[in-house]
C-alpha positions in Angstrom: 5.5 12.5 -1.8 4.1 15.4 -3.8 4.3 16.4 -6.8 6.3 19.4 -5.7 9.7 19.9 -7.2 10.5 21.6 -4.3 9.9 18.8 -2.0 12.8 17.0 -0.3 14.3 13.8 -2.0 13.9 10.6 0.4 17.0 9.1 0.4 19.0 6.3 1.7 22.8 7.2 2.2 25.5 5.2 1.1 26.4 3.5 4.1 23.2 2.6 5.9 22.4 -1.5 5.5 18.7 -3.0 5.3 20.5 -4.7 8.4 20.6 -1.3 10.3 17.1 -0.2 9.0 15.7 -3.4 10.7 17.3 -3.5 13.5 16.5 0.0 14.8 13.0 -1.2 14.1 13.3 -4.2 16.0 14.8 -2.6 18.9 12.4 0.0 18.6 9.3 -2.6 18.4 11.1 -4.4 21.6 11.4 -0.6 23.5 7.4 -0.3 23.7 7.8 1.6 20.2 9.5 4.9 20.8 12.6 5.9 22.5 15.0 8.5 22.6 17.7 8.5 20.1 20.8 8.1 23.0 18.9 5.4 24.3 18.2 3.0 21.2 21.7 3.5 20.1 23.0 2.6 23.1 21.0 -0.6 23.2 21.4 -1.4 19.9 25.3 -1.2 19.6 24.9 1.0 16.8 28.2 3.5 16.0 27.7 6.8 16.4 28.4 7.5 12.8 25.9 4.6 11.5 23.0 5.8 14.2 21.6 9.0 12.5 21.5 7.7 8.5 19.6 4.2 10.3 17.0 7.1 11.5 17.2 8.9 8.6 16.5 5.7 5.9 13.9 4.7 8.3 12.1 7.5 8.2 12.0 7.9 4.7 10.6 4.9 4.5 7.9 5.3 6.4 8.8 2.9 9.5 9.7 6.0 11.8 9.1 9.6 13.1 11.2 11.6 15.0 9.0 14.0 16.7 9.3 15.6 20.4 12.6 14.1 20.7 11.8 10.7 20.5 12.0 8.2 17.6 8.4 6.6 17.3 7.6 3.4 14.9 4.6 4.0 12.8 2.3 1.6 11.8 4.3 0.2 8.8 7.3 0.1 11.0 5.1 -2.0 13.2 4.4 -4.1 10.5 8.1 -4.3 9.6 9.0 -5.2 12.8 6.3 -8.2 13.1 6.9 -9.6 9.6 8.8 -13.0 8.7 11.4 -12.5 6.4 9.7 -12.8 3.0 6.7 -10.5 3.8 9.6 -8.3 5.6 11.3 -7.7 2.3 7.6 -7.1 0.4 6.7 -4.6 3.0 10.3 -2.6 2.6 10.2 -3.1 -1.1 6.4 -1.3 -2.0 7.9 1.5 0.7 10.6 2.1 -1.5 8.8 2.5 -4.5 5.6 4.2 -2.7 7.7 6.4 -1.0 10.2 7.3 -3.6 13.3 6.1 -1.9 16.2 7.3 -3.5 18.6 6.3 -5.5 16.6 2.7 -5.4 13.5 4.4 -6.8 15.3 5.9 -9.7 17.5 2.4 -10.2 13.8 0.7 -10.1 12.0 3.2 -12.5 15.1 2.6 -15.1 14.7 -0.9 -14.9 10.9 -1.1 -15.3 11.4 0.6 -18.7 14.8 -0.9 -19.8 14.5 -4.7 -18.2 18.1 -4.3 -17.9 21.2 -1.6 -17.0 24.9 -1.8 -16.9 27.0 -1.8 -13.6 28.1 1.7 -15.0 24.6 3.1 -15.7 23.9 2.2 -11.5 27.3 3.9 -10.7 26.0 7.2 -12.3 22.6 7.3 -10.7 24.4 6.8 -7.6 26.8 9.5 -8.4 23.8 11.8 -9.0 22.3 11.2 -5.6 25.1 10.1 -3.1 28.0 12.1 -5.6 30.5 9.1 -5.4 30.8 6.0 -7.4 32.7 5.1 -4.4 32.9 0.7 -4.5 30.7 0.8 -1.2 28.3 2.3 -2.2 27.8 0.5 -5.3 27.8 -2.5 -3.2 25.3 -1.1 -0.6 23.2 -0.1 -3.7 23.2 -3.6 -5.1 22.8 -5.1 -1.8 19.3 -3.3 -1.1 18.2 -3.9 -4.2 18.2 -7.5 -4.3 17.6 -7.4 -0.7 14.5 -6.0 -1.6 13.9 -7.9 -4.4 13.9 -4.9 -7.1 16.6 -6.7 -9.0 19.2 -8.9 -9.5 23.1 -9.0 -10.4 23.7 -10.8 -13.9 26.0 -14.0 -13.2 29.1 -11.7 -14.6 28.2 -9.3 -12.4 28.3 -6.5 -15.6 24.7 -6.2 -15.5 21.7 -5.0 -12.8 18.4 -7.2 -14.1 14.6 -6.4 -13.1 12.8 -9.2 -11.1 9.7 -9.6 -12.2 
């Protein structure tokens, strides 16, 4: 992403799961690597609500492009779609940060300088980017991040804490 203020913010809605991220590249990787849209969501089971964000967080992550009205893996969606479960993770978690995914980019960048936020200091950077503080989505946000590995929930579940 450039240094443009202009430029679009990558961003993950609210309701899109790594699970739905994953699988669109798996089906995709199992389709020959590109499809149309109609035809992957049909295969996949995916609602027609769910379909479109699962595109959209994929591509701003780098695993997809929708070009000539077909979704195509790229080669880090490739490599997403190939990985064990561990380097799976790795992969999607450098994408993130490289690709400046939000809000997890912002929730990451906060953490790397303060080790440690509150639950309500997450629920206003999601409010900035997704404009709710909506339960769900604070779930969905922790669930990507320690998904990925960016941080983990203290054991009071008060507080989000940088992995190192």
């Amino acid at each position: 992403m450039s240094n443009n203020p202009e430029a679009p913010v990558k961003l993950i809605q609210y309701d899109v799961l790594p699970d739905h991220v994953v699988g669109l590249v798996e089906a995709l990787k199992n389709l020959g690597g590109a499809a149309d849209p109609l035809y992957i969501g049909d295969v996949t089971g995916e609602s027609i609500e769910a379909f479109p964000k699962a595109i959209d967080a994929a591509e701003a992550l780098g695993l997809v492009k929708y070009e000539g009205g077909y979704v195509r893996l790229t080669e880090l969606g490739v490599r997403v779609a190939e990985a064990d479960a561990k380097r799976l993770r790795k992969i999607l978690k450098e994408s993130v940060i490289s690709n400046k995914v939000e809000p997890l980019y912002t929730v990451y960048k906060v953490l790397k300088e303060k080790k440690v936020i509150s639950i309500e200091e997450l629920k206003s950077i999601a409010k900035k980017f997704w404009g709710t503080e909506k339960e769900e989505a604070i779930k969905n946000l922790i669930l990507w991040g320690v998904y990925l590995g960016l941080f983990k929930l203290s054991p009071d579940n008060t507080q989000i804490i940088l992995i190192r």
